[in-house]
C-alpha positions in Angstrom: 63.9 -42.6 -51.9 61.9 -45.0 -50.0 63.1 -43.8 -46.6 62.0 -39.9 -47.3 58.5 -41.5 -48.3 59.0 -42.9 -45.1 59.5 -39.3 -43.5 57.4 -37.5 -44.9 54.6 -40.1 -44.3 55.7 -39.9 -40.3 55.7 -36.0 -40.6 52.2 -35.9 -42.2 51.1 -38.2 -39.2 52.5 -36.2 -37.2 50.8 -32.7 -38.4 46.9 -34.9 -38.7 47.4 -36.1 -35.0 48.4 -32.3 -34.4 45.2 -30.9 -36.4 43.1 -33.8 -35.1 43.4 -32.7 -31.3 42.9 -29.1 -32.5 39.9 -29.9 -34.0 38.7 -31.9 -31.0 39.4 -29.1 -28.6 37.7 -26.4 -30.8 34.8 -29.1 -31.0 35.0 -29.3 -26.8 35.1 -25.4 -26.8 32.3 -24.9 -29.3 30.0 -27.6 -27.3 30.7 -25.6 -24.2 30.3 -22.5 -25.5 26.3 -23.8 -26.9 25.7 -25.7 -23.8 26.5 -22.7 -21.6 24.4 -20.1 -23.8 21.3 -22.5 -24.0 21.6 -22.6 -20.0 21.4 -19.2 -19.7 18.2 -19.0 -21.5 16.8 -21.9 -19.1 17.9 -20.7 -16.1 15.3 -17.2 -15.2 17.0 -14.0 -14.6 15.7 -13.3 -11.1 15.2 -9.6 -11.7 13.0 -10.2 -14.3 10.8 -12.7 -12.6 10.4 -11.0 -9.1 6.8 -10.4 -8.7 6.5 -6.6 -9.5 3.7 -5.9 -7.2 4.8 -5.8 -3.1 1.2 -6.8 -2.3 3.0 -8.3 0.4 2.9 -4.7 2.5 -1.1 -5.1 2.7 -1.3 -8.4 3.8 -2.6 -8.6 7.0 -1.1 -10.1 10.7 -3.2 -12.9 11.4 -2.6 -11.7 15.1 -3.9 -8.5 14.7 -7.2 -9.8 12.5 -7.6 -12.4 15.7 -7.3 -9.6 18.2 -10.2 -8.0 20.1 -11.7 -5.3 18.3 -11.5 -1.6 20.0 -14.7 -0.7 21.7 -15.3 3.2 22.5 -17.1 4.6 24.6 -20.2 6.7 24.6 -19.6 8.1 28.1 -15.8 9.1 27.7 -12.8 9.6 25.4 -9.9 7.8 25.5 -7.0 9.3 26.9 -3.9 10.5 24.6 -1.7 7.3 25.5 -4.4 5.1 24.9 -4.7 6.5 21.4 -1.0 6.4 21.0 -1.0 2.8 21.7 -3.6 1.8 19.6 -2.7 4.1 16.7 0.5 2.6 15.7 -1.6 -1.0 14.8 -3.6 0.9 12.0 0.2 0.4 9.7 -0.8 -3.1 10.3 -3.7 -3.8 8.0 -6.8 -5.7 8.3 -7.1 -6.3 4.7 -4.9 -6.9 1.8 -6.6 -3.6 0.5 -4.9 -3.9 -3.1 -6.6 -6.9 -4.0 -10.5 -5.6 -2.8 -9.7 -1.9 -4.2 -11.1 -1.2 -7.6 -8.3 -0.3 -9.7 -5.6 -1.7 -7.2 -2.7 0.0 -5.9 -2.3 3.7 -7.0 0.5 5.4 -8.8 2.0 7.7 -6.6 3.4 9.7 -9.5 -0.2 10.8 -10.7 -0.9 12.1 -7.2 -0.6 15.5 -5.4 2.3 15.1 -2.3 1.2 17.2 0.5 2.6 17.1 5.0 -0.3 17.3 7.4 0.0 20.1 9.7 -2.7 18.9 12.2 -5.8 16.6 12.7 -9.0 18.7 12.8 -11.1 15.9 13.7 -11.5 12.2 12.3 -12.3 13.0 8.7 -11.1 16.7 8.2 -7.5 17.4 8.0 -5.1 20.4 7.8 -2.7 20.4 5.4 0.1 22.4 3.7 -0.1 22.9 0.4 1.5 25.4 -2.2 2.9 26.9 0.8 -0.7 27.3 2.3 -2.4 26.0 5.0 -5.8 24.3 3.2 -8.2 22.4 4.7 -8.7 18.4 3.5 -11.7 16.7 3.5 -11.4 13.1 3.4 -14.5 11.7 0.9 -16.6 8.7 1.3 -16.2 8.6 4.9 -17.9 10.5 7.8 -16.4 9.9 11.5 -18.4 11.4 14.6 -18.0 15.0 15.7 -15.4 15.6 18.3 -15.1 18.1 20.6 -13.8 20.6 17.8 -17.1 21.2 16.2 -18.5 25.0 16.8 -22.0 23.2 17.7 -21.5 21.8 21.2 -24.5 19.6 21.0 -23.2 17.8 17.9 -20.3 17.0 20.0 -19.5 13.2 21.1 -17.1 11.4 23.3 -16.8 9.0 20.7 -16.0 11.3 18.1 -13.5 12.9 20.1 -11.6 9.4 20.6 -11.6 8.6 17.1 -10.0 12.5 16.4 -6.9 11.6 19.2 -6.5 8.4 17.4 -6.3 9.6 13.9 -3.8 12.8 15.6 -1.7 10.3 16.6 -1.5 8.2 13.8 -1.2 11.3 11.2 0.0 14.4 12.3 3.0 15.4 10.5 2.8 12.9 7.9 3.5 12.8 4.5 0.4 11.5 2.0 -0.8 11.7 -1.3 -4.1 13.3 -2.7 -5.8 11.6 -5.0 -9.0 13.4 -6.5 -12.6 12.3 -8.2 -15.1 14.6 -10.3 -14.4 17.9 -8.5 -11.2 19.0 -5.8 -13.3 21.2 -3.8 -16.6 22.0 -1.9 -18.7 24.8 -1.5 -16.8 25.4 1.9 -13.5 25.7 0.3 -12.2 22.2 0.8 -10.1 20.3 -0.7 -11.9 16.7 -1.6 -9.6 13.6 -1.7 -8.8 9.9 -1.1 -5.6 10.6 1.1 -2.4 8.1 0.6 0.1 7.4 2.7 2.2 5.2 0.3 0.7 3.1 -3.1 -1.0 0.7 -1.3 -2.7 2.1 2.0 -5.7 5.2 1.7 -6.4 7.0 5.0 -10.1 7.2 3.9 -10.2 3.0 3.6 -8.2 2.2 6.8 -10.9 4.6 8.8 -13.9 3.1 7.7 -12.2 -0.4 8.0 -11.0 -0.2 11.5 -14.9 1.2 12.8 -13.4 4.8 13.2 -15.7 6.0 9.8 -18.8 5.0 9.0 -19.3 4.9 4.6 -20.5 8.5 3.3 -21.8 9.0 -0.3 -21.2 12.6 -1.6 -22.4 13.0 -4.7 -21.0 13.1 -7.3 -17.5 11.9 -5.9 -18.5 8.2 -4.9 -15.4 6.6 -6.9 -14.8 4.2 -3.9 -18.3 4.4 -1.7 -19.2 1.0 -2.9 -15.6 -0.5 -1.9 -16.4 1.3 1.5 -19.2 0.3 2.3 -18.3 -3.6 1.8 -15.7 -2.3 4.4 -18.0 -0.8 6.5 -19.8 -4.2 6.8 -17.2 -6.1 7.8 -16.1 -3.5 10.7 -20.1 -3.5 11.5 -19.9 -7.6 12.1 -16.7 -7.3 13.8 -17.9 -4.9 16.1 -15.2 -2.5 15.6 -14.6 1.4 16.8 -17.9 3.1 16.3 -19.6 -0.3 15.6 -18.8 -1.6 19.5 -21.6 -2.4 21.5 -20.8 0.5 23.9 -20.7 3.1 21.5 -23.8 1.9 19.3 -26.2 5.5 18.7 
């Protein structure tokens, strides 16, 4: 009798150091299990805390805001491979635009997609739209007549170097029309701020760079005040149309 007592006392040890280890495991497990989860919530989900603005794409080269300015001149154009070579550093912005812009980057998605056919001069486009060719003219901005204007005493060397410049940089692009209190003028044209992604407007980059000078048509104005803060800074700089060889 005393010897089954015995027994059974070893066999009940035997299962409570068998359930005791269980228990300790599950304990480890469950301890894992929370320590793990409450990481997770420590530890950001990169996705979700990426910056979701790539302001980055506006912010300028520091070697292109140190470089000299581009002087025209009054006596003669530039040739086509000057404009070429000088046209590809307008992708590289002076100004993180998106940050001085009222209202920011844009929403392509609210905007009218249209290609460039051809550049009629620095602030008047040609572009197809609806399967139509329709003329664009860029508003708050006004660049010098070229040598495409039907009056041939309004005509200017300087204008005609800003209109190779913008043909090389544009022609055959891609933008985005975005438009203010009416789409058209009385000559038919269309009236826009032209994009060529969310972050970069034609009309800004032109009056930045000294190839426009700030225009206010009423009653479109959305942006002349932006401009003209532009227009300043090309003026001080000395830029395009501003240079000291091409001052009117």
């Amino acid at each position: 009798m005393n010897l089954n007592n015995c027994d059974n006392c070893v066999i009940a040890r035997k299962h409570f150091g068998i359930f005791h280890v269980n228990s300790l495991l599950i304990a480890v497990l469950l301890s894992t299990i929370i320590f793990l989860s409450a990481s997770c919530t420590l530890i950001p989900n990169r996705q979700q805390t990426a910056p979701t603005s790539d302001i980055g794409l506006t912010t300028p080269d520091m070697s292109r805001v140190n470089e000299a300015p581009l002087v025209l001149s009054q006596t003669q154009p530039i040739d086509d491979r000057e404009a070429a070579k000088f046209c590809i550093k307008l992708d590289t912005p002076l100004e993180v635009y998106d940050a001085l812009r009222p209202g920011g980057s844009v929403d392509l998605d609210t905007l009218e997609h249209v290609e460039i056919e051809r550049v009629i001069d620095g602030d008047t486009l040609a572009v197809s739209r609806n399967g139509q060719s329709v003329r664009l003219r860029l508003i708050g901005v006004d660049a010098p007549e070229s040598y495409s204007h039907h009056d041939e005493s309004a005509r200017t060397h300087v204008g005609e170097s800003v209109s190779r410049i913008v043909k090389q940089w544009l022609d055959g692009r891609a933008i985005y029309l975005q438009f203010d209190t009416t789409e058209t003028d009385k000559y038919d044209r269309l009236l826009a701020y032209a994009w060529l992604d969310a972050h970069t407007m034609i009309n800004e980059v032109l009056v930045r760079e000294g190839l426009a000078e700030e225009r206010r048509y009423e009653p479109t104005t959305r942006y002349n005040d932006y401009f003209k803060m532009l227009e300043e800074k090309a003026r001080q700089e000395g830029r395009g149309v501003w240079s000291q060889s091409s001052e009117r």
